[in-house]
GUTORDO-130314 format. One record per residue (C-alpha): x, y, z; residue number from 1; residue in one letter. Coordinates in steps of 0.25 Angstrom, whole numbers. Layout:
{x = X&y = Y&z = Z&num = NUM&residuo = A} .
...
REM end
This chain:
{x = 79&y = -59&z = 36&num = 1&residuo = X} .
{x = 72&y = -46&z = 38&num = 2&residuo = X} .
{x = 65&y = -44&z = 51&num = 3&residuo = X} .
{x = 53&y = -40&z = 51&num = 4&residuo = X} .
{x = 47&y = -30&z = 64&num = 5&residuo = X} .
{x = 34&y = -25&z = 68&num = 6&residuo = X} .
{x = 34&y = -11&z = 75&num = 7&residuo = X} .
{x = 26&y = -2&z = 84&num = 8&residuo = X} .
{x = 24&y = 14&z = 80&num = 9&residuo = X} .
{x = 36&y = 22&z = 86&num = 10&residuo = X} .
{x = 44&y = 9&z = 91&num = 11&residuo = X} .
{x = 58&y = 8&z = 88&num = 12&residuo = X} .
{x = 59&y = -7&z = 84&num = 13&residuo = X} .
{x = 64&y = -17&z = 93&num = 14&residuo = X} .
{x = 60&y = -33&z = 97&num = 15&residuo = X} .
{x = 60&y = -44&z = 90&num = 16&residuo = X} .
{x = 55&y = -45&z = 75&num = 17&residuo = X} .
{x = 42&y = -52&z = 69&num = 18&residuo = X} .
{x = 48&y = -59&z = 60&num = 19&residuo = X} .
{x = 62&y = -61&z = 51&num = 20&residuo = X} .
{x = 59&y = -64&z = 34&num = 21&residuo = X} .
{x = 66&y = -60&z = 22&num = 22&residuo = X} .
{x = 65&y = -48&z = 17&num = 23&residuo = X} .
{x = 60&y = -53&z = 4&num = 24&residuo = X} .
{x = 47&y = -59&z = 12&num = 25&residuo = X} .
{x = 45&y = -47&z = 19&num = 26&residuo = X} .
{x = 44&y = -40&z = 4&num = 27&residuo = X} .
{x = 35&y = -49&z = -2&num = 28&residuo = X} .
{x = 26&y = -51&z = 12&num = 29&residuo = X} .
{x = 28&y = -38&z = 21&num = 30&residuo = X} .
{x = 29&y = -28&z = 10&num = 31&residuo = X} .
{x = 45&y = -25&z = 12&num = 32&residuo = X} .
{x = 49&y = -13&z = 3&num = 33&residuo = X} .
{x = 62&y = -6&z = 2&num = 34&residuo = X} .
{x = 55&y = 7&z = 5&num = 35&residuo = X} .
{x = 51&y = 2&z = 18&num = 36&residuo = X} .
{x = 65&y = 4&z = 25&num = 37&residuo = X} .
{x = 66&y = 12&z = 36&num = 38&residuo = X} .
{x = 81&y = 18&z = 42&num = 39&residuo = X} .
{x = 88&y = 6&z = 50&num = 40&residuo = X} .
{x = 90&y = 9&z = 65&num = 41&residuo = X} .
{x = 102&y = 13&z = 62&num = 42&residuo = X} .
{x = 99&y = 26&z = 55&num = 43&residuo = X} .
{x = 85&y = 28&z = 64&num = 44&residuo = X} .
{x = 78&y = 20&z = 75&num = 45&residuo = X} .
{x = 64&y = 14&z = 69&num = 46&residuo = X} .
{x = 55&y = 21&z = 75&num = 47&residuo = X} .
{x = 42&y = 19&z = 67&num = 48&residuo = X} .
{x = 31&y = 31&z = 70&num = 49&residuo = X} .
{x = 31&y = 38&z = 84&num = 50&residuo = X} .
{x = 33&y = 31&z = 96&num = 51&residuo = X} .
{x = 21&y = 30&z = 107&num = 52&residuo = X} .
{x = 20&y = 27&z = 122&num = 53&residuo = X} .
{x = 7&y = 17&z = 115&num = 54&residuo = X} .
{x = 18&y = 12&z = 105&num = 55&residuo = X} .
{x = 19&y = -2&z = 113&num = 56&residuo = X} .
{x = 3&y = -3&z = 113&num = 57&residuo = X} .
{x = 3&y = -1&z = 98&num = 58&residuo = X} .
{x = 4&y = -12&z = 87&num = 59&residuo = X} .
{x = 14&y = -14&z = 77&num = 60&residuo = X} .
{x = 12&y = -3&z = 67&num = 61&residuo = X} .
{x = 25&y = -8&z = 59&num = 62&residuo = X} .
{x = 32&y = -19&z = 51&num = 63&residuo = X} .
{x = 47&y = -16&z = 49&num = 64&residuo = X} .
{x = 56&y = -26&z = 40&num = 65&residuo = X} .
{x = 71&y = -24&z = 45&num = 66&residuo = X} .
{x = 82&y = -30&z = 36&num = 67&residuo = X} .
{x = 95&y = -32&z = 41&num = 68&residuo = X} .
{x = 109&y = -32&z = 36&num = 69&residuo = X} .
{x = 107&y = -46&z = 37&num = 70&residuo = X} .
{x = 96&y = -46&z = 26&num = 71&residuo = X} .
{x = 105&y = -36&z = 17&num = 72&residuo = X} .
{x = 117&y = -44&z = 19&num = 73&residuo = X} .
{x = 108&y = -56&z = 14&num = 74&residuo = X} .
{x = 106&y = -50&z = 0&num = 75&residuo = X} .
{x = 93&y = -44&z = 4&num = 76&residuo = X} .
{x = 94&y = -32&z = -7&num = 77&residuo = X} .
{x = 86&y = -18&z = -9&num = 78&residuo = X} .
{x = 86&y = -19&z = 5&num = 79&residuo = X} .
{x = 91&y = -8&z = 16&num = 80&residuo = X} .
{x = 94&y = -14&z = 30&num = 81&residuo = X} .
{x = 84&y = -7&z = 38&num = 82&residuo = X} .
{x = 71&y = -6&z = 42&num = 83&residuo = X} .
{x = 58&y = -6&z = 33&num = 84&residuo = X} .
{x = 45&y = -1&z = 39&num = 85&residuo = X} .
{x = 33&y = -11&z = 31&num = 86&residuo = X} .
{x = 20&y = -6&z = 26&num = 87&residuo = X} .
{x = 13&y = -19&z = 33&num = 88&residuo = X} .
{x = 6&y = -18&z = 46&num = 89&residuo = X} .
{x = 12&y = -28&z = 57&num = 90&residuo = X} .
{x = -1&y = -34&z = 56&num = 91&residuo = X} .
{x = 0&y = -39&z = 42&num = 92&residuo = X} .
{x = 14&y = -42&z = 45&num = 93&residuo = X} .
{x = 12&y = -51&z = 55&num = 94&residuo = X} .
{x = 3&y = -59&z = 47&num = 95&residuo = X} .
{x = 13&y = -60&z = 37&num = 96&residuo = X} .
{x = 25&y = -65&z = 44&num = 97&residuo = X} .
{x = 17&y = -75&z = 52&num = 98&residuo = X} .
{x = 11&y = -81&z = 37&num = 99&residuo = X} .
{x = 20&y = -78&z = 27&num = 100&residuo = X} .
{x = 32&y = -88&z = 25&num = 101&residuo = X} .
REM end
């Protein structure tokens, strides 16, 4: 299952995920593309815009799809594991998760 994470500008991500779906559902309902993906931790630490002493009085500005060696090993294919960085405010996200089956 892919997890799905919403992120503040200049935070490096950490906490507990929204929600975990498959990656097929977040390409037909969250807009998941290949060209999404984003260096894993690994390579670079994801950081997302500038970081801020307001940072932690912002809203979430980002909604990041991880997938996993898990989701690779599944047969989940064209995938890299990594990081994808969506084109969906959290907002919208949210709304999503919490309706969409």
């Amino acid at each position: 299952m892919a997890t799905i994470w919403f992120v503040k500008e200049g935070e490096i991500q950490v906490g507990p995920p929204i929600a975990q779906r498959s990656v097929d559902w977040c390409v037909k309902n969250l807009g998941l593309q290949a060209s999404n993906w984003m260096p894993g931790p690994k390579q670079t630490h994801l950081v997302i815009g500038q970081k801020s002493p307001l940072g932690a009085l912002r809203e979430y500005r980002f909604v990041v799809v991880e997938i996993d060696d898990d989701d690779v090993d599944a047969g989940v294919k064209g995938w890299k594991m990594g990081y994808y960085l969506l084109e969906i405010a959290p907002r919208d996200a949210r709304r999503i998760i919490n309706t969409v089956p």
